[in-house]
N, CA, C and O atoms as a MOPAC input file, in Angstrom:
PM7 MOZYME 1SCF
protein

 N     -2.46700 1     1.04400 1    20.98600 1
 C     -3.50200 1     0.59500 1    20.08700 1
 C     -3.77600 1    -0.87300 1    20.38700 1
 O     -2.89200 1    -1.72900 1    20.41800 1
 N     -4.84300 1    -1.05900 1    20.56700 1
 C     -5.69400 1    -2.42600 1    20.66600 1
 C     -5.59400 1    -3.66900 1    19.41800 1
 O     -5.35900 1    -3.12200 1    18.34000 1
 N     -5.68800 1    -4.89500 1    19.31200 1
 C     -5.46900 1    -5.46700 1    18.60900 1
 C     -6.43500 1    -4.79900 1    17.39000 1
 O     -6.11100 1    -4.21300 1    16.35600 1
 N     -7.79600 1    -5.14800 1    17.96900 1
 C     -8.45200 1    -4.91100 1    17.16800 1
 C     -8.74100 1    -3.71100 1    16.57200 1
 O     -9.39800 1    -3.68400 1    15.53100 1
 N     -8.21600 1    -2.42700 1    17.25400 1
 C     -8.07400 1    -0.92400 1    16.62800 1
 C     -7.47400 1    -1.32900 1    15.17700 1
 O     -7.88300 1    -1.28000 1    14.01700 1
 N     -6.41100 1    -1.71200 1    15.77000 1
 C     -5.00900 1    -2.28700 1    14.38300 1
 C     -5.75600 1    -2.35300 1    13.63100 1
 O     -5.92900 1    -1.44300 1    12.82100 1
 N     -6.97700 1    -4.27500 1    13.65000 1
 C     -7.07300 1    -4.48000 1    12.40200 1
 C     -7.83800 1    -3.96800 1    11.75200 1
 O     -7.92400 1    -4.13200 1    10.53500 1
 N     -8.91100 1    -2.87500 1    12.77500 1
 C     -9.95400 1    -1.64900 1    11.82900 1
 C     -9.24000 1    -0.93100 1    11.02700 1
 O     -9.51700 1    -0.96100 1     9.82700 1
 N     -8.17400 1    -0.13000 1    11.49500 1
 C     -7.39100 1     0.73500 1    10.51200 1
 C     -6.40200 1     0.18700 1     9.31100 1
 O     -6.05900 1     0.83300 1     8.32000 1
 N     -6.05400 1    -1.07500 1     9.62200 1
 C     -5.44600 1    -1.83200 1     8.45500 1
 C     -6.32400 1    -2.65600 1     7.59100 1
 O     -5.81800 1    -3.10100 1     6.56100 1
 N     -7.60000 1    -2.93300 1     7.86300 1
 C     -8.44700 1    -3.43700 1     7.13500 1
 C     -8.93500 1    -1.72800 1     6.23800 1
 O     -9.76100 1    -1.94200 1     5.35000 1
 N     -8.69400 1    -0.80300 1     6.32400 1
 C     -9.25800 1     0.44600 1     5.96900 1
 C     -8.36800 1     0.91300 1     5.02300 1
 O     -8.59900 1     1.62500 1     4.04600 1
 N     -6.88700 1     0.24100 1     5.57700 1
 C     -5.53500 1     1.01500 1     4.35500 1
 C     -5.42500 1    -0.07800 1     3.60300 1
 O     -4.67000 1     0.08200 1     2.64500 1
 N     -6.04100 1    -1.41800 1     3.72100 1
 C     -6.08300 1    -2.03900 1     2.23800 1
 C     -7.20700 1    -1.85400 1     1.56100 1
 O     -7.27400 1    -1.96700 1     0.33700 1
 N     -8.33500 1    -1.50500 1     2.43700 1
 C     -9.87300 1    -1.23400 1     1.24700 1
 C     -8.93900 1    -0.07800 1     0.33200 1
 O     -8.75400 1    -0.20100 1    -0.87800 1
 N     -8.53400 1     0.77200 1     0.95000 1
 C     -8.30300 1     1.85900 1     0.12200 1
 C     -7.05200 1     2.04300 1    -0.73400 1
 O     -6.63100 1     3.12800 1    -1.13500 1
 N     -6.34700 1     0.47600 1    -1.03300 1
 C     -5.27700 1     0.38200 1    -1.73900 1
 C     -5.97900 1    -0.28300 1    -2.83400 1
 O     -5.57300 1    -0.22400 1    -3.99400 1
 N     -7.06000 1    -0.93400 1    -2.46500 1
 C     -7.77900 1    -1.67900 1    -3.46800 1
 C     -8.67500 1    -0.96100 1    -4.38300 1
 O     -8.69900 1    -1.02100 1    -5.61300 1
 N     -9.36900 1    -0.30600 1    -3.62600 1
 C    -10.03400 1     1.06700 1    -4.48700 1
 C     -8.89400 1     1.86500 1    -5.36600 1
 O     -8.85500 1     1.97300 1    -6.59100 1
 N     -8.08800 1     2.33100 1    -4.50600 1
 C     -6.99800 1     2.96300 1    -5.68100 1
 C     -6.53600 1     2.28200 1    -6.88700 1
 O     -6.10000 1     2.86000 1    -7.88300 1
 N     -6.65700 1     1.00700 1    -6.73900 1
 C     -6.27700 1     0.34200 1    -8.16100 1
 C     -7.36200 1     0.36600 1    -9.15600 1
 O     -7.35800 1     0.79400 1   -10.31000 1
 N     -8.31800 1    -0.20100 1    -8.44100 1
 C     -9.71900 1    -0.00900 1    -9.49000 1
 C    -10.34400 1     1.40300 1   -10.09900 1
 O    -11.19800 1     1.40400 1   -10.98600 1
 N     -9.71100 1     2.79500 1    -9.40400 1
 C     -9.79000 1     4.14700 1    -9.52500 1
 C     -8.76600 1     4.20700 1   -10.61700 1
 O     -9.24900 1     4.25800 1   -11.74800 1
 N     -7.10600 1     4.21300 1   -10.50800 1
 C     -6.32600 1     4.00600 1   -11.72500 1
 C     -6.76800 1     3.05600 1   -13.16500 1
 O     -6.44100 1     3.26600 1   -14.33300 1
 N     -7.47900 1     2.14500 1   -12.69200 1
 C     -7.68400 1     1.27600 1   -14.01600 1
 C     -8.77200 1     2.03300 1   -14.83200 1
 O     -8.92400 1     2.11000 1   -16.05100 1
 N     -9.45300 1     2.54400 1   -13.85400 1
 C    -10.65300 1     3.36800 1   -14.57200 1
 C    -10.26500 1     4.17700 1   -15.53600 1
 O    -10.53400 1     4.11600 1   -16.73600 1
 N     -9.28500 1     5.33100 1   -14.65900 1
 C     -8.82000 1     6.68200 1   -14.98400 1
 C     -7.45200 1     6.97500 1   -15.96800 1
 O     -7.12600 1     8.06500 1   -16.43600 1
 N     -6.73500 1     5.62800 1   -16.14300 1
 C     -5.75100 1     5.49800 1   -16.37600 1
 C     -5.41800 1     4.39900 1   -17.48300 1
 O     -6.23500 1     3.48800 1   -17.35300 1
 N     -4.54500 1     4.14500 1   -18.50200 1
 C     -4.39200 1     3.14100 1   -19.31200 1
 C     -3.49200 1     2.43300 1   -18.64700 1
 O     -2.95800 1     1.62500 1   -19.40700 1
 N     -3.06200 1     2.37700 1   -17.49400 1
 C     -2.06600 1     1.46500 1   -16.69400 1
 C     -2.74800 1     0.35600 1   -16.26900 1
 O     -3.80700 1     0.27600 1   -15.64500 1
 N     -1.64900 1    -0.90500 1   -16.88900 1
 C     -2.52900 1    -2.35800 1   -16.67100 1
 C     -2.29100 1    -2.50000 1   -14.91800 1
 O     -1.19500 1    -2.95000 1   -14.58300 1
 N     -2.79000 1    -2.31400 1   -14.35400 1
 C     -2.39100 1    -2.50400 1   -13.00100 1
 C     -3.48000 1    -3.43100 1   -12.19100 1
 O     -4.57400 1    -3.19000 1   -11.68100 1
 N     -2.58900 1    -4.71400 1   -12.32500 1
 C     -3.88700 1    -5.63900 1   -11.23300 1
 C     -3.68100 1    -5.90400 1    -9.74900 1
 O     -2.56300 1    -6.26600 1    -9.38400 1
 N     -4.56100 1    -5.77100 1    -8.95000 1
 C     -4.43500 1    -6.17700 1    -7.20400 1
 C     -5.32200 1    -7.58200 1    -6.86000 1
 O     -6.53600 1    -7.74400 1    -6.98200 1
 N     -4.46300 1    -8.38500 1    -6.46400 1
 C     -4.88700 1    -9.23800 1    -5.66300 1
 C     -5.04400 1    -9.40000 1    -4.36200 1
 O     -4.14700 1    -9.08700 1    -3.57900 1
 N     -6.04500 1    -9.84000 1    -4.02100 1
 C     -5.90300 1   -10.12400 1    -2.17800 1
 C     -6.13000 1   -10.94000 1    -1.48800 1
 O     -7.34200 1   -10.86000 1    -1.28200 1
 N     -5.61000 1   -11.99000 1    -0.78000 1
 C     -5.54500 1   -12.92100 1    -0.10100 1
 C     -5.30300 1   -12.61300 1     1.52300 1
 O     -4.24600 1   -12.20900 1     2.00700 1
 N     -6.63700 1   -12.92400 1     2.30200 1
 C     -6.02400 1   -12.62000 1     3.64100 1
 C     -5.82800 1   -10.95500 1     3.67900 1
 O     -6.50300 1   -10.16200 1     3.02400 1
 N     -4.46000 1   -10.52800 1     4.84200 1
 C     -4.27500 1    -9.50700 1     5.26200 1
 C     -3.11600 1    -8.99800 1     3.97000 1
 O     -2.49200 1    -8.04600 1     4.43800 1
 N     -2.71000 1    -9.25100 1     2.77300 1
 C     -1.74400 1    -8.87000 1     1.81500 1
 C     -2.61500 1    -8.99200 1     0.43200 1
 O     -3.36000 1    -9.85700 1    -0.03100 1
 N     -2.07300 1    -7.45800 1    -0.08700 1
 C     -2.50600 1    -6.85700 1    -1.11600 1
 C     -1.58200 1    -7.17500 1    -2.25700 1
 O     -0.48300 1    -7.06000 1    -1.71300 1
 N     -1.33800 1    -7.53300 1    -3.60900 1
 C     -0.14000 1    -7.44900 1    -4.58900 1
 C     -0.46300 1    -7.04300 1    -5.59300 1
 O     -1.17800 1    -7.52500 1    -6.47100 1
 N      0.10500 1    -6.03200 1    -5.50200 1
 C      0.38000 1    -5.03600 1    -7.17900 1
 C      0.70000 1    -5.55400 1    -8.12700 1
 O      1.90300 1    -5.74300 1    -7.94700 1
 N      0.32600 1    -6.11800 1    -9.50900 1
 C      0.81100 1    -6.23400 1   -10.18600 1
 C      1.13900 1    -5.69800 1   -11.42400 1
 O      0.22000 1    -5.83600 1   -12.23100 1
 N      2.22400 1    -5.07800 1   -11.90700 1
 C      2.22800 1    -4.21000 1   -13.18600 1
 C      2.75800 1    -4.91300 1   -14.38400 1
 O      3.27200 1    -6.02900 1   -14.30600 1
 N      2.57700 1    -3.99500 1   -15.91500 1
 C      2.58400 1    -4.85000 1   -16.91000 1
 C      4.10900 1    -4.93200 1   -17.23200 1
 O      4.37800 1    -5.53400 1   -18.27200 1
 N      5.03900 1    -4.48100 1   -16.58800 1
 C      6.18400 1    -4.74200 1   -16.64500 1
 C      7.06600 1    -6.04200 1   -15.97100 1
 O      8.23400 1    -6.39300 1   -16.14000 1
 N      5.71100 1    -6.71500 1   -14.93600 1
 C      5.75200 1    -7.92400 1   -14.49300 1
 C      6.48000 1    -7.37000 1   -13.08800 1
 O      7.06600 1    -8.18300 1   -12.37300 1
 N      6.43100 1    -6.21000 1   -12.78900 1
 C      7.27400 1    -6.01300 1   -11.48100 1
 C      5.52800 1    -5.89400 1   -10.17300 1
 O      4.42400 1    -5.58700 1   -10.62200 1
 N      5.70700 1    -6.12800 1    -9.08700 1
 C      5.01400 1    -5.99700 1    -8.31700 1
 C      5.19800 1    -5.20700 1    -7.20500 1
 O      6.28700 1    -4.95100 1    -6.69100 1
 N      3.83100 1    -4.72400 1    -6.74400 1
 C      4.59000 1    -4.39300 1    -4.92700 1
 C      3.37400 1    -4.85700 1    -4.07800 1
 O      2.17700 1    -4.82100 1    -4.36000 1
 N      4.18200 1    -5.43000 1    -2.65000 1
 C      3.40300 1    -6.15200 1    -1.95700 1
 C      3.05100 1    -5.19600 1    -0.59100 1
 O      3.85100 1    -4.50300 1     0.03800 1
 N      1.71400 1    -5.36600 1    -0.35800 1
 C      1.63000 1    -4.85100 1     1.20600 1
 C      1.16100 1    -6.00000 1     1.75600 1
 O      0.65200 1    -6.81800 1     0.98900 1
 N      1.23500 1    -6.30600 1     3.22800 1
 C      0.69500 1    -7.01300 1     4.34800 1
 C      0.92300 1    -6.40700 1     5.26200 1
 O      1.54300 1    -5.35400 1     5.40800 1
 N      0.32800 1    -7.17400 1     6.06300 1
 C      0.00700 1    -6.92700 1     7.35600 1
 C      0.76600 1    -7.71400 1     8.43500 1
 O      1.10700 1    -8.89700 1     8.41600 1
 N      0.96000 1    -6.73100 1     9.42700 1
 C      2.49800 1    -7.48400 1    10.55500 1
 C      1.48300 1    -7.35700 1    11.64600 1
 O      1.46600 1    -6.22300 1    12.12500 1
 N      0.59400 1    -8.23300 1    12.20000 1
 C     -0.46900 1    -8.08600 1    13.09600 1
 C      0.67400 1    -8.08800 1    14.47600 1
 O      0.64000 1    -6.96700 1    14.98200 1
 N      1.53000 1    -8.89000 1    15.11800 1
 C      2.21800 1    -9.29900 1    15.98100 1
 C      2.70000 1    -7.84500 1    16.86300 1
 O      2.80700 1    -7.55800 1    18.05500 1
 N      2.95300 1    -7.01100 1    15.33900 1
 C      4.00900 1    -5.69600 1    15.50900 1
 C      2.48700 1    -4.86600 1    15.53600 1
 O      2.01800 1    -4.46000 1    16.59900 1
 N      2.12400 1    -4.76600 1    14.84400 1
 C      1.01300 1    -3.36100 1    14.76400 1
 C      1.54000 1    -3.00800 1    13.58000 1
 O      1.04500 1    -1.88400 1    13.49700 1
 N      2.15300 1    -3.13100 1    12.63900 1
 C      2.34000 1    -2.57000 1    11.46500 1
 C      1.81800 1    -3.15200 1    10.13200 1
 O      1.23600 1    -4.22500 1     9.97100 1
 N      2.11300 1    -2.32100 1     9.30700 1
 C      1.74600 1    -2.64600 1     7.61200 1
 C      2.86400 1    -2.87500 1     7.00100 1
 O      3.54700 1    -1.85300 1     7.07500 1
 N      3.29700 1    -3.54100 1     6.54200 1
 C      4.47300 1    -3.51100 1     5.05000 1
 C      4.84600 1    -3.56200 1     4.16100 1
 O      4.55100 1    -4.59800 1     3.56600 1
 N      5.41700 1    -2.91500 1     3.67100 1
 C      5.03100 1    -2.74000 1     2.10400 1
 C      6.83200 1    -2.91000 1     1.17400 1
 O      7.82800 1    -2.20300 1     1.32500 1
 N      6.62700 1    -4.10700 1     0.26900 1
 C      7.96300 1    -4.47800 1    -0.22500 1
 C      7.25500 1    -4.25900 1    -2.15000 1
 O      6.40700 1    -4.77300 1    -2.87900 1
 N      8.45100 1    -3.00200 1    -2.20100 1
 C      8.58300 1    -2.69300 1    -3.80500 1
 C      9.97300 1    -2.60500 1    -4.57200 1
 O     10.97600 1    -2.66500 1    -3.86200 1
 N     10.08700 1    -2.51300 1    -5.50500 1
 C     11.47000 1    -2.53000 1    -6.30200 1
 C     12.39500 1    -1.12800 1    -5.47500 1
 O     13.62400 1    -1.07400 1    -5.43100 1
 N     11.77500 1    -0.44500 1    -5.08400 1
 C     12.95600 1     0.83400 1    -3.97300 1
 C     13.12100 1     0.05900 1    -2.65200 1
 O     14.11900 1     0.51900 1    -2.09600 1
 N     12.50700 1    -1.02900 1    -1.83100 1
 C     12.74500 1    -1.40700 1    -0.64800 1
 C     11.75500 1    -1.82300 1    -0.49200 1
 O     10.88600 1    -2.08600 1    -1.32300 1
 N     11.76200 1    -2.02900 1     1.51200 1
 C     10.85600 1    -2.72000 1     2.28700 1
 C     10.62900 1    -1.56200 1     3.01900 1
 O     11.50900 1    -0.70200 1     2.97900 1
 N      9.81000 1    -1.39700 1     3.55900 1
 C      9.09100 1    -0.11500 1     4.50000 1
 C      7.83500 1    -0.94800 1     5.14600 1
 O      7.09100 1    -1.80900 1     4.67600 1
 N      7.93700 1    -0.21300 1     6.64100 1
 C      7.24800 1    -0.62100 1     7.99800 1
 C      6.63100 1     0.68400 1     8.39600 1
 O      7.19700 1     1.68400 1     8.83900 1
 N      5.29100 1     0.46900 1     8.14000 1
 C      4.69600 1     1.24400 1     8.93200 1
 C      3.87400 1     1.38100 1    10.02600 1
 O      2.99500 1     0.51900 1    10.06100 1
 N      3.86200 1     2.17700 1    10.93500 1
 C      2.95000 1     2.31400 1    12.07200 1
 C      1.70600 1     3.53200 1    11.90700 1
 O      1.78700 1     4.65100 1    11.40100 1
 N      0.42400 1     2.76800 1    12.60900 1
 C      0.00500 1     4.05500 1    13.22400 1
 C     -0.02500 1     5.14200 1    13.98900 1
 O      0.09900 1     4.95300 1    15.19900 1
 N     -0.22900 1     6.81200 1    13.39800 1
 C      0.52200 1     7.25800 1    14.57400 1
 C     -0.45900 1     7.99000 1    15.27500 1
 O     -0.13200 1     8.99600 1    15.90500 1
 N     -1.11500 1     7.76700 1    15.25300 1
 C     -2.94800 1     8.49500 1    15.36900 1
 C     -3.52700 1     9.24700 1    14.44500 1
 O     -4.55700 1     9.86700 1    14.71200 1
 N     -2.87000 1     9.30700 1    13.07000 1
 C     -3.63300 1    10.11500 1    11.96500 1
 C     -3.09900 1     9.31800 1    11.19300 1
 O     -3.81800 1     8.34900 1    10.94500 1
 N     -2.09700 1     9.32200 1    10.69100 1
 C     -1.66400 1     8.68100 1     9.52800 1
 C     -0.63700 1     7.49500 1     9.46700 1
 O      0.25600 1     7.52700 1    10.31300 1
 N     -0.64800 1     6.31600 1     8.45900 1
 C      0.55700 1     5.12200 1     8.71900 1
 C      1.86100 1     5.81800 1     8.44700 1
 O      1.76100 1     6.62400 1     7.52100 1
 N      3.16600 1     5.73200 1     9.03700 1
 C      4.27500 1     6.50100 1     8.58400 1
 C      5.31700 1     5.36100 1     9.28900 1
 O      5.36700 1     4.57900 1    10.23900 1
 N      6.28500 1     5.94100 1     7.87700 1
 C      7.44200 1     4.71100 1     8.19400 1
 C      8.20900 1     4.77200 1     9.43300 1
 O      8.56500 1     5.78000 1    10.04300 1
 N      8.47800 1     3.13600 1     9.80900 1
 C      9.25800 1     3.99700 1    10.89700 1
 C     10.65400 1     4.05000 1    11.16100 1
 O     11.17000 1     4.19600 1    12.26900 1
 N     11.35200 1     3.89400 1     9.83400 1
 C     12.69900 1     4.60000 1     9.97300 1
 C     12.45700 1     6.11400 1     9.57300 1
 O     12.56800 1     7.12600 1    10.26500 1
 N     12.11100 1     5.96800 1     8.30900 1
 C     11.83500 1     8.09300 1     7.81400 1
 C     10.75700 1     8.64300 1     8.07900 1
 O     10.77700 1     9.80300 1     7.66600 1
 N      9.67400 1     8.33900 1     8.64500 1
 C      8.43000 1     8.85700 1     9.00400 1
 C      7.70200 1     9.27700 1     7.77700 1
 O      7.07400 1    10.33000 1     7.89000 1
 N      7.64400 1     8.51700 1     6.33900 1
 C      7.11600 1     9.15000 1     5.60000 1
 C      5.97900 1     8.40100 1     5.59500 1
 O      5.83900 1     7.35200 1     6.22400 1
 N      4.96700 1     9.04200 1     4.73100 1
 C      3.47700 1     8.73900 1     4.87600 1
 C      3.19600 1     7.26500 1     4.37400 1
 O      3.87500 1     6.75400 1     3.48400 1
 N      2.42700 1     6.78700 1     4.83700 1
 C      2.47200 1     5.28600 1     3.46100 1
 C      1.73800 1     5.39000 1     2.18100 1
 O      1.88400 1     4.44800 1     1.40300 1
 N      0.76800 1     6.63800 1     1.73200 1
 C     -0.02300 1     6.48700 1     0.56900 1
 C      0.87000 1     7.40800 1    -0.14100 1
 O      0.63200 1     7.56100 1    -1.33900 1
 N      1.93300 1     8.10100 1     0.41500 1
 C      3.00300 1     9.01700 1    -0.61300 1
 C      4.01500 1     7.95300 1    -1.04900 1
 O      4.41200 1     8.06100 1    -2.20900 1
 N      4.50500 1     6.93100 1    -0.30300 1
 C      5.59400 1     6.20500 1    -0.53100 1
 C      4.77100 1     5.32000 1    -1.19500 1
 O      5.43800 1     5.10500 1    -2.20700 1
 N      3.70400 1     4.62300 1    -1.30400 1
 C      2.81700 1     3.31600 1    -2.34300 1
 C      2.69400 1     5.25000 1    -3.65100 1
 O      3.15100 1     4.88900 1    -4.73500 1
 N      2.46700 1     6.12100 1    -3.71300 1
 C      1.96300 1     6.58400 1    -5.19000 1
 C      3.33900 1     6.52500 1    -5.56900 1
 O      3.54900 1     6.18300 1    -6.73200 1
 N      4.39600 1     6.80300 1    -4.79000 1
 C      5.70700 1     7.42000 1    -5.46000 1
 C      6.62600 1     5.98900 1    -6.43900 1
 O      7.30800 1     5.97100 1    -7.46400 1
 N      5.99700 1     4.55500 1    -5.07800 1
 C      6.32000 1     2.98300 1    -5.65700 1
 C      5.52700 1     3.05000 1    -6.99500 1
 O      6.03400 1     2.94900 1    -8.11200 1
 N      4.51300 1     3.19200 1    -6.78200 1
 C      3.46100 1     2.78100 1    -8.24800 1
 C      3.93500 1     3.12400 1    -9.77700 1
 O      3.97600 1     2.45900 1   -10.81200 1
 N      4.35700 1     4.80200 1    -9.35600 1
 C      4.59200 1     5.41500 1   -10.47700 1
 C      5.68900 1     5.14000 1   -10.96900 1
 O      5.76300 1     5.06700 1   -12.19500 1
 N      7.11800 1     4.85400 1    -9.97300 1
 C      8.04500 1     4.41400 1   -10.63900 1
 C      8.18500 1     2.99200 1   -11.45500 1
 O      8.97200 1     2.57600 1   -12.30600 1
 N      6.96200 1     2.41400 1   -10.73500 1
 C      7.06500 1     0.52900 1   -11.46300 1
 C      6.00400 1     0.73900 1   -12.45800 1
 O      6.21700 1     0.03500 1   -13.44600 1
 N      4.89600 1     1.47700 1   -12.56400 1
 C      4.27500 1     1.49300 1   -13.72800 1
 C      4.39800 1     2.44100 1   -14.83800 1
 O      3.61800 1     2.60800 1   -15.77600 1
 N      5.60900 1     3.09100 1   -14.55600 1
 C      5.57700 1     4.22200 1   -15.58100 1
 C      4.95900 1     5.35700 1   -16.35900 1
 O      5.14400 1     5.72700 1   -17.51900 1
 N      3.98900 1     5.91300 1   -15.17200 1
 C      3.15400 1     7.19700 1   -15.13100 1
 C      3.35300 1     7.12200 1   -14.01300 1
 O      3.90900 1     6.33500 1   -13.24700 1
 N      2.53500 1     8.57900 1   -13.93100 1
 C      2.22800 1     8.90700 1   -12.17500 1
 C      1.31200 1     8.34000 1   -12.37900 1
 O      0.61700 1     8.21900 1   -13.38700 1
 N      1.23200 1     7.74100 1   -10.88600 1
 C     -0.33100 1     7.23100 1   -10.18000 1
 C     -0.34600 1     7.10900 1    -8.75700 1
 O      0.44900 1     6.56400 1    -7.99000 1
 N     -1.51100 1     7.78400 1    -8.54400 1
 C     -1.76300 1     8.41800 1    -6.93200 1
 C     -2.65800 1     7.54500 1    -6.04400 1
 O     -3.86400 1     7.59900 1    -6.28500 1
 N     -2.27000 1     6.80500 1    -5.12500 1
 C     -2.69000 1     6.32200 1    -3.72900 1
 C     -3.44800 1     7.60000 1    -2.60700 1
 O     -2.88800 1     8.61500 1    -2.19100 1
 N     -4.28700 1     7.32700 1    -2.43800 1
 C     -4.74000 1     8.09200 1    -1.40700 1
 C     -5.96400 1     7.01500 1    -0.00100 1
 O     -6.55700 1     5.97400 1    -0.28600 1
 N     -5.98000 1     7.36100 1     0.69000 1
 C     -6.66700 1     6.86300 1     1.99100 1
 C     -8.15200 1     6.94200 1     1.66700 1
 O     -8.98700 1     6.60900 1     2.50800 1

């Protein structure tokens, strides 16, 4: 992947982390605010806990640090997946969300 492939598809998995928040706030009574500065997104919930994504331009990856850990993801030609467990990144950000905001709430691409 090309630099600039990278930053098309990571400029695409934060539009759509950002939309997901403004989709939950809609749909949802969860105070959940996103900020964005640059290539990093931050969750913020009303429990005062956060989760952060950025961007690892150097590596080709995304990262994402929440109250369960730090997780690195790559592209793998369809989807970002970690790359110690290969799990998806919009299953591991809904599965972060829900445990720090206390409902479910779903991330999607």
């Amino acid at each position: 992947m090309t630099d600039l492939e990278f930053m098309d598809r990571a400029e695409q998995l934060l539009l759509a982390v950002e939309r997901g928040c403004d989709r939950i706030n809609d749909d949802t009574d969860c105070d959940l605010d996103s900020q964005r500065t640059g290539g990093m997104v931050t969750l913020s919930f009303a429990n005062q806990s956060q989760i952060i994504v950025n961007l690892q331009k150097p590596l080709h990856e995304v990262w994402m640090a929440a109250r369960s850990g730090g997780y690195h993801y790559r592209f793998d030609g369809g989807q970002w997946r970690d790359t110690k467990t290969g799990s998806e990144f919009f299953a591991d950000l809904s599965r972060a969300a829900s445990e720090q905001g206390g409902q479910a709430l779903q991330f999607a691409p």
